[in-house]
N, C-alpha and C positions, 0 to 999 in steps of 0.2 A: 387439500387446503393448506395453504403457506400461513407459517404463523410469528415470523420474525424475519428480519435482515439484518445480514452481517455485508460489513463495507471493507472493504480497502482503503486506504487514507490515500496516497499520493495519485493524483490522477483520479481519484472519484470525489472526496469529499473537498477538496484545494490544490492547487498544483503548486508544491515543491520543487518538480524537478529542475527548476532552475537554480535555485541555492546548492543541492546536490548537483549540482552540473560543476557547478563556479566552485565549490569544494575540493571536489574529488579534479579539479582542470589544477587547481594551483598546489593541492597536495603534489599529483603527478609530477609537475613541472620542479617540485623541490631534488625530485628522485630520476631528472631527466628526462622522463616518458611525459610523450607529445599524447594528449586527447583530444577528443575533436564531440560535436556534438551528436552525431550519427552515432560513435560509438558507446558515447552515453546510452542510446539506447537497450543497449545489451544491459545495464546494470538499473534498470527499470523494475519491482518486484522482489529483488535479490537480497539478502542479509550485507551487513556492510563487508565482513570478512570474506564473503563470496567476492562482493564488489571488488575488493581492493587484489584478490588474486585473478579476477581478468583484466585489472589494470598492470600488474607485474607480470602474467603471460604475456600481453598486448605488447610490452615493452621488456622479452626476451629476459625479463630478470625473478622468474618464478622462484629460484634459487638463489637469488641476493641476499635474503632477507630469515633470520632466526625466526620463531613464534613470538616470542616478546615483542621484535623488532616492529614485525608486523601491527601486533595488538596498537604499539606506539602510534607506529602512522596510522591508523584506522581512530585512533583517538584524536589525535591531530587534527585529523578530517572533523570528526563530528565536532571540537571544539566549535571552530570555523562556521560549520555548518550549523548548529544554535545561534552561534552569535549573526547568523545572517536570517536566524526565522525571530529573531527580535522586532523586525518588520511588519511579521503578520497579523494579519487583523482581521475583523470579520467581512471586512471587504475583498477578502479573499477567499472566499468561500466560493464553489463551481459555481455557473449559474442552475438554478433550478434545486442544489441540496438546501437553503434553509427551507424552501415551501416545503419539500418534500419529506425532511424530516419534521416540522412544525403537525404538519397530517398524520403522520405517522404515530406523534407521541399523542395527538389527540384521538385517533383510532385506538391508541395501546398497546400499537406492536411494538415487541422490545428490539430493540438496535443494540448491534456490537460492530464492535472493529478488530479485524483480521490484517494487522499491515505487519511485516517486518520491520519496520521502524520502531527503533527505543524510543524517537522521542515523541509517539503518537499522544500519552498525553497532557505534553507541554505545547503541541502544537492543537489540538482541541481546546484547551482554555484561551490561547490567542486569537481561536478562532469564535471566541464563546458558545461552542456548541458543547461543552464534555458533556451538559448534566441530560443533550438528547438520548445519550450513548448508556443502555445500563452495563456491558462491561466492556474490556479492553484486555484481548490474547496478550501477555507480555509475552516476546519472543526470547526471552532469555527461558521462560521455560519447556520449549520445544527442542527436539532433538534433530529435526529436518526444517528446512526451508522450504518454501516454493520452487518447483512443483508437487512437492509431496503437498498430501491434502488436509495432514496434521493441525496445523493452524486453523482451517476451516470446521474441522471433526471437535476443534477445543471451543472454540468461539459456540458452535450450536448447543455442546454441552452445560455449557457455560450458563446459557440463556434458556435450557430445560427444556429444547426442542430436538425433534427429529433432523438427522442432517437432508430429509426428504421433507422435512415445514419449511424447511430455510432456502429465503433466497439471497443471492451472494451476487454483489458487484465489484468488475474486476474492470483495469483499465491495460493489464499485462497479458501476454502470454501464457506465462505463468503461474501467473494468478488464477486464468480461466482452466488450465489446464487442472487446476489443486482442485478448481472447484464441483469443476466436472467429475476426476476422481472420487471427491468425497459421497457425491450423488446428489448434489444440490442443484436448484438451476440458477442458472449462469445470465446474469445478464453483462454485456458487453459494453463498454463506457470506451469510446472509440474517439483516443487523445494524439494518434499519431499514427501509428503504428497499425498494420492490418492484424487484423483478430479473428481467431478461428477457432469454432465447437460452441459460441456463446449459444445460449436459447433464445436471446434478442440482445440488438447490438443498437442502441443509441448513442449520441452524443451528447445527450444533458438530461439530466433525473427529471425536469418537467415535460419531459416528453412521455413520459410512462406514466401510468397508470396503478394506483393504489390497489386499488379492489382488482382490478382485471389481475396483477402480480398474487394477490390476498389468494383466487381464484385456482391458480393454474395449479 
């Protein structure tokens, strides 16, 4: 018996990656390196400072760059990158997440969120769902990223369930792979990108089933 879910933000509850596209496209371009939006995929799930050193491998300058220097440009980016989720609203929300959390808080399952993104929740109040969420992994206090399953092990703790009550939606590789790790099961939110090891793969949360998840 499942007795909570923990989400992913980008690609399950709203889609981001287009602000994170147009970020990380015109940081690159200050620093010379050409990105495209294929290779955006690669930095789908990832911590930003991951991000930004397979954008400096990508563009042969892994070694350009001090730690500070780095930290800079990665701060650069998310400048940018807020000032472009100033946009968001709740009209951007997936199709099928308000029903599904709306159900949710009226059943009493507790909801968390598991993203690597600092700014999950400045981008939950834009989306006026924070108060579905009862908490929110900060990733500043984990010591691994996605695929480690850290994040997912913190959010269940979090929320005073078993990481075997919990179920976890992923719309990464990564993600699914943390989640599988952890021992949760895995449903798959399927935004582009083929996904493998989920325990079911849909494309929008009103396709699933409350009780039948509650169940499994």
């Amino acid at each position: 018996m499942k007795k909570g879910f923990i989400f992913d933000l980008d690609g399950v509850i709203t889609d981001t990656a287009k602000y994170h596209y147009l970020a990380w496209k015109d940081l690159a371009e200050t620093i010379d390196i050409e990105i495209d939006i294929v290779f955006n995929e690669q930095l789908k799930g990832i911590s930003r400072m991951d991000s930004l050193e397979r954008i400096l491998a990508h563009g042969n300058k892994s070694d350009a760059f001090t730690l500070s220097e780095k930290e800079a440009l990665a701060h650069q980016k998310n400048t940018h990158y807020v000032e472009l989720l100033q946009q968001l609203s709740p009209a951007d929300l997936l199709p099928g997440v308000h029903e599904f959390l709306t159900e949710a808080k009226q059943k009493q399952i507790p909801c968390g969120i598991a993203s690597a993104s600092k700014n999950a929740p400045f981008i939950l109040e834009k989306l006026e769902v924070a108060d579905d969420f009862q908490i929110i992994v900060n990733p500043d206090t984990l010591k691994k990223g996605k695929p480690d399953p850290e994040i997912f092990l913190k959010a269940a703790e979090m929320l005073h369930i078993t990481p075997e009550e919990a179920v976890a939606f992923e719309d990464a590789q990564a993600g699914l792979d943390a989640i599988k790790a952890a021992g949760m099961y895995a449903v798959g939110v399927l935004s582009g990108e083929a996904l493998h090891g989920a325990d079911i793969l849909v494309h929008r949360l009103d396709e699933l089933s409350i009780e039948t998840l509650l169940a499994t």
